[in-house]
N, CA, C and O atoms as CSV, one atom per row, in Angstrom:
chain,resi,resn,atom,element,x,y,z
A,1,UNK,N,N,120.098,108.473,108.029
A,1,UNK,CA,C,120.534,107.693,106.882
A,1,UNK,C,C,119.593,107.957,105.723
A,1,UNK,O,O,118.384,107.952,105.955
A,2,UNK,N,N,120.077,108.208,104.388
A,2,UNK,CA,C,119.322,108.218,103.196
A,2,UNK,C,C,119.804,107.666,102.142
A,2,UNK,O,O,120.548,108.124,101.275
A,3,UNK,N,N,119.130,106.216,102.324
A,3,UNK,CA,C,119.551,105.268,100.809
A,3,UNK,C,C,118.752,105.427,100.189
A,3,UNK,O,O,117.784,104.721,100.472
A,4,UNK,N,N,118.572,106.342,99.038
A,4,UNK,CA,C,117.412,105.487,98.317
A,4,UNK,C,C,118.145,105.555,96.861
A,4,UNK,O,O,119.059,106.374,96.754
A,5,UNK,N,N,117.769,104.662,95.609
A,5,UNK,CA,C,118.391,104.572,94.666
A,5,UNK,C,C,117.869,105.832,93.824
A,5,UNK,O,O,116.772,106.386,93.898
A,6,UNK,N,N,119.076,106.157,92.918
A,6,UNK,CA,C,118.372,107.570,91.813
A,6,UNK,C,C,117.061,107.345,90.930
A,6,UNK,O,O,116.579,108.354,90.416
A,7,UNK,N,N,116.662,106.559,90.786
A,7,UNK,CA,C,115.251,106.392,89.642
A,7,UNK,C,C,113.933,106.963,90.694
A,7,UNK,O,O,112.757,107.151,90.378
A,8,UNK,N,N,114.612,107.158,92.057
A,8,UNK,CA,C,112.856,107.324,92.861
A,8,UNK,C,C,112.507,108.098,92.691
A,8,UNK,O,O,111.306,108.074,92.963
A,9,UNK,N,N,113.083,109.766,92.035
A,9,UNK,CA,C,111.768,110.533,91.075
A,9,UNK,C,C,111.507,110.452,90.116
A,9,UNK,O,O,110.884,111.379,89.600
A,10,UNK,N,N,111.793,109.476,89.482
A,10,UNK,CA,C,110.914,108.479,88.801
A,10,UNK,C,C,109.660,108.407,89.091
A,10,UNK,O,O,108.788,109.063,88.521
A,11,UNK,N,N,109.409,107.309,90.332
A,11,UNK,CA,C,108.156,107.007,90.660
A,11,UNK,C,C,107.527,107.430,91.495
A,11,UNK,O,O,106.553,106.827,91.946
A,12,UNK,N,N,107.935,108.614,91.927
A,12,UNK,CA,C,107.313,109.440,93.309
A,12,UNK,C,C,105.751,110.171,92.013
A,12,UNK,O,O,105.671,110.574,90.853
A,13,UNK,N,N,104.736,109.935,93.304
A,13,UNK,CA,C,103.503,110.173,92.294
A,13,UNK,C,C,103.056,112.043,92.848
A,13,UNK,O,O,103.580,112.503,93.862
A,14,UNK,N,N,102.115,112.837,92.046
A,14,UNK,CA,C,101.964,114.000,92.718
A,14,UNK,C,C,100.758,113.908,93.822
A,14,UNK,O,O,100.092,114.885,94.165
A,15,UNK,N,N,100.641,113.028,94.153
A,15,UNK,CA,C,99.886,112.627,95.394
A,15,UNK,C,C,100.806,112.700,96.352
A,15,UNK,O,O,100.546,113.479,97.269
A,16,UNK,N,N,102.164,111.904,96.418
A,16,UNK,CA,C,102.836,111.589,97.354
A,16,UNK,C,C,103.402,113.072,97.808
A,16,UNK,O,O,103.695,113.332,98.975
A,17,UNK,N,N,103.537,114.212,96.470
A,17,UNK,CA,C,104.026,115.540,96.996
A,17,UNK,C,C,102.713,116.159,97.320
A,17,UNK,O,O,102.856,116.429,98.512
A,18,UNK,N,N,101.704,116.487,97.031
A,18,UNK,CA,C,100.767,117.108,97.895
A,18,UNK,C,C,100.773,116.540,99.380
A,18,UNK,O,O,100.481,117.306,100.298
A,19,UNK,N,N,101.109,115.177,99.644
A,19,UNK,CA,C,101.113,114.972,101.113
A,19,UNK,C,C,102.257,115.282,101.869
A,19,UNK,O,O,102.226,115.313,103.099
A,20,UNK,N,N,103.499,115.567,101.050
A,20,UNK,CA,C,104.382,115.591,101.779
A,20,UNK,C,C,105.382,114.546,102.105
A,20,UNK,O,O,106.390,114.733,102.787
A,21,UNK,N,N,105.022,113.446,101.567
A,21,UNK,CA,C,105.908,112.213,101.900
A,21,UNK,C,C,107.708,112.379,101.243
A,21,UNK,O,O,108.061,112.777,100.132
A,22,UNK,N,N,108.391,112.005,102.170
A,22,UNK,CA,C,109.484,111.611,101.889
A,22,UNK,C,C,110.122,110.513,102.484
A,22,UNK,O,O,110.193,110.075,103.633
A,23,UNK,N,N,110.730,110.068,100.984
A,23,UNK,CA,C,111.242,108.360,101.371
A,23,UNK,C,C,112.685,108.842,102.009
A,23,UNK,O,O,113.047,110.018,101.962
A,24,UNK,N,N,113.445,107.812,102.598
A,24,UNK,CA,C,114.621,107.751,103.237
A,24,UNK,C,C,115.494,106.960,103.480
A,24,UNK,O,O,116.688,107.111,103.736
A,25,UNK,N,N,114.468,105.554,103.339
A,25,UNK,CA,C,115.691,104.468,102.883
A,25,UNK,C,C,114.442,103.319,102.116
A,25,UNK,O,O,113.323,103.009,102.524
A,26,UNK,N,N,115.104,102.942,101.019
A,26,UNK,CA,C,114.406,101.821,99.960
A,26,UNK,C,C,114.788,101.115,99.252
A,26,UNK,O,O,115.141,101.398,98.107
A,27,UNK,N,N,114.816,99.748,99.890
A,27,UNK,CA,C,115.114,98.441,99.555
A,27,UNK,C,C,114.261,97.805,98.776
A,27,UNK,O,O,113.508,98.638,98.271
A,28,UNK,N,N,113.895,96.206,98.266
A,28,UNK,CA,C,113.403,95.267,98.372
A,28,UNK,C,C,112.574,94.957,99.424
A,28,UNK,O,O,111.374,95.015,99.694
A,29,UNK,N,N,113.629,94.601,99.941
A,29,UNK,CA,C,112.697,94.496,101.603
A,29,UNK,C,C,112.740,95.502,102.524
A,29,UNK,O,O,112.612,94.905,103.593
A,30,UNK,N,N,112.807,96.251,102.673
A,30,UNK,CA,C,112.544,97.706,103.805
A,30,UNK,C,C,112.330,98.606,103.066
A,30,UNK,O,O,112.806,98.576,101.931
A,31,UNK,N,N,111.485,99.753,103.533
A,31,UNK,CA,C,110.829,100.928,103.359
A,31,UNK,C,C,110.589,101.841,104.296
A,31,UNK,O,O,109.623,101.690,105.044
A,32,UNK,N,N,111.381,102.874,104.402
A,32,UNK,CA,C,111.366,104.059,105.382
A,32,UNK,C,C,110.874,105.485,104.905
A,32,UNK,O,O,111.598,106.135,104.151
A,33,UNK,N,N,109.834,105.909,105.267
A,33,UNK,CA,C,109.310,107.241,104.637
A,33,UNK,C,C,108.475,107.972,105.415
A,33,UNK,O,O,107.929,107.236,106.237
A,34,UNK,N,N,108.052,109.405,105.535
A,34,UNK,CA,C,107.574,109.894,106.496
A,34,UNK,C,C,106.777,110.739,105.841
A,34,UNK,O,O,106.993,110.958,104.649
A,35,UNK,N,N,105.721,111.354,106.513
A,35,UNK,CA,C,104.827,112.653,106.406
A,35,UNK,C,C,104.254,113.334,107.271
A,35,UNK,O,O,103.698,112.862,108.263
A,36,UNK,N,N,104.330,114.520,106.984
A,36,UNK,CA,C,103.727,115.567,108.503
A,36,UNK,C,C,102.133,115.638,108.193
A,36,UNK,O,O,101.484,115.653,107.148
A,37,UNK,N,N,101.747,115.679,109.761
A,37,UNK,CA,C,100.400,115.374,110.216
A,37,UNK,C,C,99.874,116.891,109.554
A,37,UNK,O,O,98.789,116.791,108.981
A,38,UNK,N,N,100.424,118.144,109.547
A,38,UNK,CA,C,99.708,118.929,109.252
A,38,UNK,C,C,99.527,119.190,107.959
A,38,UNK,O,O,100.223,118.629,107.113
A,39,UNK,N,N,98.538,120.102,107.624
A,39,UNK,CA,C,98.197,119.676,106.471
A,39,UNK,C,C,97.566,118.493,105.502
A,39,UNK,O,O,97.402,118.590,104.285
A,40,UNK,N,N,97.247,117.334,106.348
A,40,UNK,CA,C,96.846,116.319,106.474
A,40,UNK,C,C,95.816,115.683,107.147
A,40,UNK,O,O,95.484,114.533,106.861
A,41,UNK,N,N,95.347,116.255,107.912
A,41,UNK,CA,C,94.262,116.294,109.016
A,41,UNK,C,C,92.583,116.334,108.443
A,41,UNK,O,O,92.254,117.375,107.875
A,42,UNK,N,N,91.530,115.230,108.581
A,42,UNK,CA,C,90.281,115.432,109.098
A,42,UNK,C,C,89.698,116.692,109.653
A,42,UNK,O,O,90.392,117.385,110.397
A,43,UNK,N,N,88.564,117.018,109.373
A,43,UNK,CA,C,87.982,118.062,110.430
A,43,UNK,C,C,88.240,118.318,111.762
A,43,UNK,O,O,88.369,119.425,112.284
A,44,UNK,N,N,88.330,116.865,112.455
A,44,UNK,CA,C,88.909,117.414,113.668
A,44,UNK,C,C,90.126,117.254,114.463
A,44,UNK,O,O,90.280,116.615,115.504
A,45,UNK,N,N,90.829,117.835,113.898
A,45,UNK,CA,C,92.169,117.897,113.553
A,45,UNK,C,C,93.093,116.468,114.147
A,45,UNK,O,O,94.031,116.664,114.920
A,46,UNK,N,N,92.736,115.075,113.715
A,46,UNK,CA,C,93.545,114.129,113.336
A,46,UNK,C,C,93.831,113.698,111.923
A,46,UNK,O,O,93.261,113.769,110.834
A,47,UNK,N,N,95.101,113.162,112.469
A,47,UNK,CA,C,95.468,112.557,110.823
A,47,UNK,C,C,94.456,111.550,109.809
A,47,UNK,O,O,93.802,110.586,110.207
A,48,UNK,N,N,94.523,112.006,108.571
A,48,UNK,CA,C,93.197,111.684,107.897
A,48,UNK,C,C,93.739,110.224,107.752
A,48,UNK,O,O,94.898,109.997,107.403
A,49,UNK,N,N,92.752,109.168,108.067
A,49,UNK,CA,C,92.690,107.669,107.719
A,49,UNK,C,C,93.107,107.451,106.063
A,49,UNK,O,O,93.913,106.616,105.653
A,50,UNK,N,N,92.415,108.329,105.313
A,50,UNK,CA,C,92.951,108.401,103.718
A,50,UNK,C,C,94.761,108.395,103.995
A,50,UNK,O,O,95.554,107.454,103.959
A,51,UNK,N,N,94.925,109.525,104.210
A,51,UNK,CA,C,96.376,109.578,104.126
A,51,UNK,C,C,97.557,108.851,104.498
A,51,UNK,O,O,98.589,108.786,103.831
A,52,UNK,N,N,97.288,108.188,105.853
A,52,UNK,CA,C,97.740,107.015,106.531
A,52,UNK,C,C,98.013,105.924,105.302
A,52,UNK,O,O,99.098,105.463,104.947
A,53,UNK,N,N,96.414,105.604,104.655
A,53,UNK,CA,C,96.122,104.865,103.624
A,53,UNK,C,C,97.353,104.890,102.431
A,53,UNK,O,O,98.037,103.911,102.131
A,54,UNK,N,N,97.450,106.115,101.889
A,54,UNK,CA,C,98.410,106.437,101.114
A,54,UNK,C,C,99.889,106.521,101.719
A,54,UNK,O,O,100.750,106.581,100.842
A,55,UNK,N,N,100.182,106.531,102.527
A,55,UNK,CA,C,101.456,106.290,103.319
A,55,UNK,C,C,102.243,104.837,103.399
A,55,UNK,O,O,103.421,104.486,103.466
A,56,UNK,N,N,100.596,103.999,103.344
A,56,UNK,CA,C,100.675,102.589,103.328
A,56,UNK,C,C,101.296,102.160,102.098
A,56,UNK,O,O,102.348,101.526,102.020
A,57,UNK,N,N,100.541,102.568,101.103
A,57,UNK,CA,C,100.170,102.121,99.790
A,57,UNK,C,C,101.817,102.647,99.336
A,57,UNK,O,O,102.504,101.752,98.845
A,58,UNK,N,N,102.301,103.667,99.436
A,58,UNK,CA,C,103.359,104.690,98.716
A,58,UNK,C,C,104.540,103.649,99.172
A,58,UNK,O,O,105.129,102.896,98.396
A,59,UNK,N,N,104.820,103.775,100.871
A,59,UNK,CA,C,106.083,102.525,101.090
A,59,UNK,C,C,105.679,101.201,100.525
A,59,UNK,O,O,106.668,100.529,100.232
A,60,UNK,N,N,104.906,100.804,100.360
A,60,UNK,CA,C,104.661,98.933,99.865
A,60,UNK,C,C,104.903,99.124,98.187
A,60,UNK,O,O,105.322,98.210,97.477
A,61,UNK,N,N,104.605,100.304,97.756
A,61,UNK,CA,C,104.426,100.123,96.560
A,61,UNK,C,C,105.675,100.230,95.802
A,61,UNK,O,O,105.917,99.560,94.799
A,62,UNK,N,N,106.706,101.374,96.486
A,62,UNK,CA,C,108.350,101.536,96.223
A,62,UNK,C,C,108.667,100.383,96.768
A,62,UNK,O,O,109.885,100.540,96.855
A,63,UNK,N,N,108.472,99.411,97.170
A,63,UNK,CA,C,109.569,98.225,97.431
A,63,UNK,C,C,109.138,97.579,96.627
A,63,UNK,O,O,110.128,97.496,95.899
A,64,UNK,N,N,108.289,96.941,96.087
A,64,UNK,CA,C,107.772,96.325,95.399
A,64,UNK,C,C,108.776,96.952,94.064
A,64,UNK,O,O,109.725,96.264,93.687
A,65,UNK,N,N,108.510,98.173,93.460
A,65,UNK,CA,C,109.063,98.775,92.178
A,65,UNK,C,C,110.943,98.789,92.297
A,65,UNK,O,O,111.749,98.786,91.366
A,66,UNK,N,N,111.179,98.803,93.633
A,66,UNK,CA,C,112.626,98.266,93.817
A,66,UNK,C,C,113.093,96.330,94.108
A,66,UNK,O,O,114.166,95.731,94.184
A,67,UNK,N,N,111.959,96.004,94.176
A,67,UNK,CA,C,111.725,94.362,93.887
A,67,UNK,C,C,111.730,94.000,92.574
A,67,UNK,O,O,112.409,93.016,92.278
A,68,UNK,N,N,111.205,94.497,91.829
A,68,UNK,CA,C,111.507,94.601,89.811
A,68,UNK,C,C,111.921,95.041,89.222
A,68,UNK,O,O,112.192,94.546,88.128
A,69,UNK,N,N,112.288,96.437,89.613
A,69,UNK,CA,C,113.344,97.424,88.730
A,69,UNK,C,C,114.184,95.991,88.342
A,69,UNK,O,O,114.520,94.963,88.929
A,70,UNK,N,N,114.347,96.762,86.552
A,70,UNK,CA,C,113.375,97.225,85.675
A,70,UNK,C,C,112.207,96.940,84.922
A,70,UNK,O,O,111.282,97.485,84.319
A,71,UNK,N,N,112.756,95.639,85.288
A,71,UNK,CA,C,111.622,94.883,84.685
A,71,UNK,C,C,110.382,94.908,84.992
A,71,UNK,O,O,109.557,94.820,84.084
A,72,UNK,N,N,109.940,95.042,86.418
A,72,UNK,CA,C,108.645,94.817,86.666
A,72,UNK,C,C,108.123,95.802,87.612
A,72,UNK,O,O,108.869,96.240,88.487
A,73,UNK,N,N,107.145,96.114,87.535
A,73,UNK,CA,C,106.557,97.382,88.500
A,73,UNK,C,C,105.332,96.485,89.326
A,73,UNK,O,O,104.615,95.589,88.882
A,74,UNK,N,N,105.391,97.145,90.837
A,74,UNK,CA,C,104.304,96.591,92.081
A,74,UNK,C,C,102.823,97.719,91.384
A,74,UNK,O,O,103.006,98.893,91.061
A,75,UNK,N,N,101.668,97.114,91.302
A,75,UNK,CA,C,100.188,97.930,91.296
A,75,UNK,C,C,100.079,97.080,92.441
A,75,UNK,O,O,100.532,95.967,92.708
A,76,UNK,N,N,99.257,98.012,93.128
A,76,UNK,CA,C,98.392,97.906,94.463
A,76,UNK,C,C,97.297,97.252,94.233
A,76,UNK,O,O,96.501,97.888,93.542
A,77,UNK,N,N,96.790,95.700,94.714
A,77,UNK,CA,C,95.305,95.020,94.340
A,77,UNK,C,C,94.812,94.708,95.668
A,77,UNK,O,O,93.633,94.355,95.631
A,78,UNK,N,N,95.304,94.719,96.785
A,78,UNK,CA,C,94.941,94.476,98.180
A,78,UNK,C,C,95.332,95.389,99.132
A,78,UNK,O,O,96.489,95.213,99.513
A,79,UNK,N,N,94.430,96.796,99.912
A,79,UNK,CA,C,95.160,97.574,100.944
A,79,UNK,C,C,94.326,97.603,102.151
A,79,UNK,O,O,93.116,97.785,102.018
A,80,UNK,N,N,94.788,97.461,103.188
A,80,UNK,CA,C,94.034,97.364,104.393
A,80,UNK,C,C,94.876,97.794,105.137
A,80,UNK,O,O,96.069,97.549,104.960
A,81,UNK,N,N,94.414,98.550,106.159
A,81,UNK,CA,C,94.836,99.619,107.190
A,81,UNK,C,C,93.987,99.224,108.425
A,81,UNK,O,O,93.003,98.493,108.307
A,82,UNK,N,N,94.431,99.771,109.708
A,82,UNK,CA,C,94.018,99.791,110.715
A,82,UNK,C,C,94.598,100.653,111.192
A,82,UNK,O,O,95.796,100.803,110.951
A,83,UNK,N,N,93.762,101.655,112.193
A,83,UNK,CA,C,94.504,102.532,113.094
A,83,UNK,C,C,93.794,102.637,114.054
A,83,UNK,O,O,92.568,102.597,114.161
A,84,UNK,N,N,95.062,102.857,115.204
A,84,UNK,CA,C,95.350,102.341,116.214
A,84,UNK,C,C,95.279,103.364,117.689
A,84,UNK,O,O,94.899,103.043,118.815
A,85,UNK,N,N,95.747,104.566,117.235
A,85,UNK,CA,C,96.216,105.953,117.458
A,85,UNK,C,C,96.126,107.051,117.006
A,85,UNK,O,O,96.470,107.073,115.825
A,86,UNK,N,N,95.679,108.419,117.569
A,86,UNK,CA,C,95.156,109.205,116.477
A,86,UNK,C,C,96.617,109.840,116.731
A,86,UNK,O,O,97.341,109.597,117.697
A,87,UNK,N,N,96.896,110.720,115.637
A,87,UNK,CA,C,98.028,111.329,115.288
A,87,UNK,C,C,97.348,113.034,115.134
A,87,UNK,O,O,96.336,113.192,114.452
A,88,UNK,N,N,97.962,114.135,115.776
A,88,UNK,CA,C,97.529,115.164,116.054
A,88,UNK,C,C,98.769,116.532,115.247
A,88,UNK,O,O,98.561,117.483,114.494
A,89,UNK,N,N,99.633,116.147,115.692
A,89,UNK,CA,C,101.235,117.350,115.305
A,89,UNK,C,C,102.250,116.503,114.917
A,89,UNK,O,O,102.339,115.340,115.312
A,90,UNK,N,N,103.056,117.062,114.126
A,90,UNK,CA,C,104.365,116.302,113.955
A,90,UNK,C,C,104.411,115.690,112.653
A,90,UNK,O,O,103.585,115.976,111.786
A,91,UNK,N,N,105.531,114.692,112.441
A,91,UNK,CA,C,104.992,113.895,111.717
A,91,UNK,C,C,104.765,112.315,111.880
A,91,UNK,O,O,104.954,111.765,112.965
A,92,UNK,N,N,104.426,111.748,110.951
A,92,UNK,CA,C,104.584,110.232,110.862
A,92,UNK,C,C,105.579,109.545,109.937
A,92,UNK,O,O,105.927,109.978,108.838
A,93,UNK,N,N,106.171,107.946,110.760
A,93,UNK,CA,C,106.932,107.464,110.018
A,93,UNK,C,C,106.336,106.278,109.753
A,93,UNK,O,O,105.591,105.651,110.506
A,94,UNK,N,N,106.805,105.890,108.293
A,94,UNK,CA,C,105.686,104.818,108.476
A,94,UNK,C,C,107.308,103.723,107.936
A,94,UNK,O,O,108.356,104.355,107.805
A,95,UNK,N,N,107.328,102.401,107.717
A,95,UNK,CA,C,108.205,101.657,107.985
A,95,UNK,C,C,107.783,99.935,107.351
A,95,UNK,O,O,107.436,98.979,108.045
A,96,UNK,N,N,107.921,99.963,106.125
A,96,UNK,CA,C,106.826,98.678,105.413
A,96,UNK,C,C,108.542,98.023,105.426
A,96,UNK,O,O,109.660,98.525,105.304
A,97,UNK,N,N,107.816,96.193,105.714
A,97,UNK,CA,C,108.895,95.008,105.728
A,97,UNK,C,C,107.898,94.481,104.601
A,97,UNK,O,O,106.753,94.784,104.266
A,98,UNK,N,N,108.938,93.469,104.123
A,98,UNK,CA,C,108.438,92.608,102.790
A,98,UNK,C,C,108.123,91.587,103.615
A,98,UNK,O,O,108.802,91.246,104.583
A,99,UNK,N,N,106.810,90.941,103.156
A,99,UNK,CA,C,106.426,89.526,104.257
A,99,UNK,C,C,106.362,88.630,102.820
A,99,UNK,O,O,106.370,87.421,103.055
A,100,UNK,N,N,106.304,88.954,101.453
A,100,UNK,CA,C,106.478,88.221,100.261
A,100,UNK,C,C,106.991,88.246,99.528
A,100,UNK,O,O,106.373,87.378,98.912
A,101,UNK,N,N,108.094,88.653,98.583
A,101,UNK,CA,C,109.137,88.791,97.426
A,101,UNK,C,C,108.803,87.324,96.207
A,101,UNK,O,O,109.363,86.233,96.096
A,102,UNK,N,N,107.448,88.068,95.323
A,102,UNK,CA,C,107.817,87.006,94.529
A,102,UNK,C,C,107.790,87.629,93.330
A,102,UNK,O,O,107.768,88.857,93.254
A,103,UNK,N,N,107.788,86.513,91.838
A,103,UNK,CA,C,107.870,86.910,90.649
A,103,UNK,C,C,106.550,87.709,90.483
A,103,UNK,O,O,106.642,88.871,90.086
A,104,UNK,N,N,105.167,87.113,90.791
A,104,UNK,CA,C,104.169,88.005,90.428
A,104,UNK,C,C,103.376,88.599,91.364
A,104,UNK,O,O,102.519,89.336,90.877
A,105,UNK,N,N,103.389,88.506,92.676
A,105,UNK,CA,C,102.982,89.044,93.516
A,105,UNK,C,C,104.052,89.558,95.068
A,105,UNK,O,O,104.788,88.747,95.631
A,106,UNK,N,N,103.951,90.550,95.371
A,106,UNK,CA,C,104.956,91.131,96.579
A,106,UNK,C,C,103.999,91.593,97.601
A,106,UNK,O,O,102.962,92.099,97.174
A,107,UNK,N,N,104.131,91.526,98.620
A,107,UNK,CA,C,103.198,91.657,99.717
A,107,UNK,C,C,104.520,92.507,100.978
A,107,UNK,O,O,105.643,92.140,101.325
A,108,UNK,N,N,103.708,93.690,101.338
A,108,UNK,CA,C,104.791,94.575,102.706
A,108,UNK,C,C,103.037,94.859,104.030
A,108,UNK,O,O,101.918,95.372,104.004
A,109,UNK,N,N,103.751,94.262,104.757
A,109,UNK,CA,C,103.263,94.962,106.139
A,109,UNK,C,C,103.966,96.351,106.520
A,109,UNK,O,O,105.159,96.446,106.810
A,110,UNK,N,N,102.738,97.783,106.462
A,110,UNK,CA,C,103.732,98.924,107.245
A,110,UNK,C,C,103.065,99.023,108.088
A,110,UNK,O,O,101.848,98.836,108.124
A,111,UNK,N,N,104.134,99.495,109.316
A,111,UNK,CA,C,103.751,100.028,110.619
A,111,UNK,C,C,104.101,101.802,110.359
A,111,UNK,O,O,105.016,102.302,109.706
A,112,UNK,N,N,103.100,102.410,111.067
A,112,UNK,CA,C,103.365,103.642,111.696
A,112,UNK,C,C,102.895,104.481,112.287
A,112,UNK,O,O,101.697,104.762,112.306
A,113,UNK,N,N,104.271,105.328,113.198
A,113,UNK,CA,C,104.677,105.466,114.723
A,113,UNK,C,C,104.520,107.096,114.582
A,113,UNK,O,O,105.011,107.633,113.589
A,114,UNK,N,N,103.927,107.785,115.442
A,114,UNK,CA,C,104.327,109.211,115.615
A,114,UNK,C,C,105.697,109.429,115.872
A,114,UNK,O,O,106.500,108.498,115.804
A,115,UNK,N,N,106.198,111.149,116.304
A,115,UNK,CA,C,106.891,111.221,116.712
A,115,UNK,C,C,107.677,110.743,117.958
A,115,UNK,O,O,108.873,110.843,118.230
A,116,UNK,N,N,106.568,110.156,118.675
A,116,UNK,CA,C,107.028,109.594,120.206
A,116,UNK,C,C,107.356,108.194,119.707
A,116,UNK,O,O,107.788,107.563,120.672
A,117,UNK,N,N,107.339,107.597,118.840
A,117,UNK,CA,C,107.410,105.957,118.106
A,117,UNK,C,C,105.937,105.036,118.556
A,117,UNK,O,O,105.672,103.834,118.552
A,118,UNK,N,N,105.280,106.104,118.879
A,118,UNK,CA,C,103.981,105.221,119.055
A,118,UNK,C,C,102.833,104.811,118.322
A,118,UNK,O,O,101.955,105.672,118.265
A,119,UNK,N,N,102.619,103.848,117.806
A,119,UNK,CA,C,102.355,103.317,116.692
A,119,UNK,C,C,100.348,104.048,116.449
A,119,UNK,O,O,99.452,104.148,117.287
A,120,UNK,N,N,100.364,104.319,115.299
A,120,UNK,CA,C,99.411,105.196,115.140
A,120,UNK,C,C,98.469,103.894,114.086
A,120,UNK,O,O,97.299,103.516,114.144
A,121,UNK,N,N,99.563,103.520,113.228
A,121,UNK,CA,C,98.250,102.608,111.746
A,121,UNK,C,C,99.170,101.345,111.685
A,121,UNK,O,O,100.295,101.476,112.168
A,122,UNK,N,N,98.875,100.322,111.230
A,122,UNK,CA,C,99.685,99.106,110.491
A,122,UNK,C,C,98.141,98.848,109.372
A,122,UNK,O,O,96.916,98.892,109.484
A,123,UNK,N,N,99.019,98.613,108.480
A,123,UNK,CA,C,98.714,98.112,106.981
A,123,UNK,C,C,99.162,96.672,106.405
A,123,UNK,O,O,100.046,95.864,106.690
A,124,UNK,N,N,98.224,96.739,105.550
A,124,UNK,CA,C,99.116,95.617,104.739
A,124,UNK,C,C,98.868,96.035,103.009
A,124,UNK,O,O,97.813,96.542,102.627
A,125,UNK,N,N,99.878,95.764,102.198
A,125,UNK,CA,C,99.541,96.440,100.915
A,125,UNK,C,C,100.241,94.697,100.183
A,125,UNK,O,O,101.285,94.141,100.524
A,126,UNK,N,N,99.151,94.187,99.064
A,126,UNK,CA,C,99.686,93.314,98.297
A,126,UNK,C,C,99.467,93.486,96.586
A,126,UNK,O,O,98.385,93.487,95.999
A,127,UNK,N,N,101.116,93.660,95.862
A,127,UNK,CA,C,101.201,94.405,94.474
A,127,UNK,C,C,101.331,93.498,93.414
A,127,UNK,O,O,102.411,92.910,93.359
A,128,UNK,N,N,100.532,93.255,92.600
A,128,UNK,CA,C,100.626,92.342,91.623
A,128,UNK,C,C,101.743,92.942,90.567
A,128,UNK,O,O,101.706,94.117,90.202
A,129,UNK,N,N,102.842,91.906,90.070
A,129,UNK,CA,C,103.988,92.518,89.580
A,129,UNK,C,C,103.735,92.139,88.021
A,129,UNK,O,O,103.479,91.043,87.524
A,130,UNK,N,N,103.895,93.424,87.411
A,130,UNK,CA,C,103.312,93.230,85.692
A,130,UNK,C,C,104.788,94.185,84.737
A,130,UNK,O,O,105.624,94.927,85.252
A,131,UNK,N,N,104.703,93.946,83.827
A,131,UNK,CA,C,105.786,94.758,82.980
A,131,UNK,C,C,105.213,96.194,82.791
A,131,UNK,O,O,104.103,96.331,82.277
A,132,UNK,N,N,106.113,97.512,83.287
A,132,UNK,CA,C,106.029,98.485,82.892
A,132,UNK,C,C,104.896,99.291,81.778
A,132,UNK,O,O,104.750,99.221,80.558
A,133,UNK,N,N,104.476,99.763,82.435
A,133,UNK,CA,C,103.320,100.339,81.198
A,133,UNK,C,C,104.017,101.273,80.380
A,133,UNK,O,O,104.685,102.136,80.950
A,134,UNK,N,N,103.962,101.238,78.900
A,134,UNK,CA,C,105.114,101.962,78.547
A,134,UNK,C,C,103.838,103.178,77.631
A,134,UNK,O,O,104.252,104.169,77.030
């Protein structure tokens, strides 16, 4: 399945393409997006904790910007990660739910699973919602 609305290269950042991320479905409340472990990897060859990081940050931050379109855009002021699992080949999916939908602040928990669905990081990303920087 691939919902995502037309404005998301819009806000796809060139971070998110040096890693490779692609979104796949993006709601309000759900966020589905993935990235391959290679090319992505620490010295010894696991998936880099940074990147995970940004995996976090990238799904919480498109729901959030599909929580205000147009009016209001999610910035990232709270990110915390944990991982769980090292991630080696393949890729990762990562999978952010909205645990807050409000006027000035939106808050997503993501989980994500290797290829086997076994959960590698959970995050939490919370976006203070401000008017468009024009």
């Amino acid at each position: 399945m691939n919902s995502v609305p037309p404005w998301l290269p819009d806000i796809t950042s060139p971070l998110d393409d040096k890693l490779g991320v692609e979104i796949t479905e993006l709601t309000p409340e759900r966020v589905v997006g993935s990235m391959p472990v290679e090319g992505n990897l620490q010295p010894f060859g696991l998936l880099h904790g940074g990147a995970s990081g940004v995996l976090v940050e990238t799904l919480a931050s498109m729901g959030a910007m599909a929580h205000g379109y147009p009016d209001r855009v999610g910035v990232g002021v709270d990110l915390n990660v944990t991982h769980v699992r090292a991630a080696r080949t393949g890729r990762v999916t990562g999978t952010a739910t909205a645990i807050h939908l409000g006027r000035s602040i939106a808050t997503y928990r993501v989980d994500i699973v290797d290829d086997e669905g076994r959960l590698t990081a959970t995050g939490r990303l919370t976006c203070h919602m401000i008017s468009p920087p024009r």
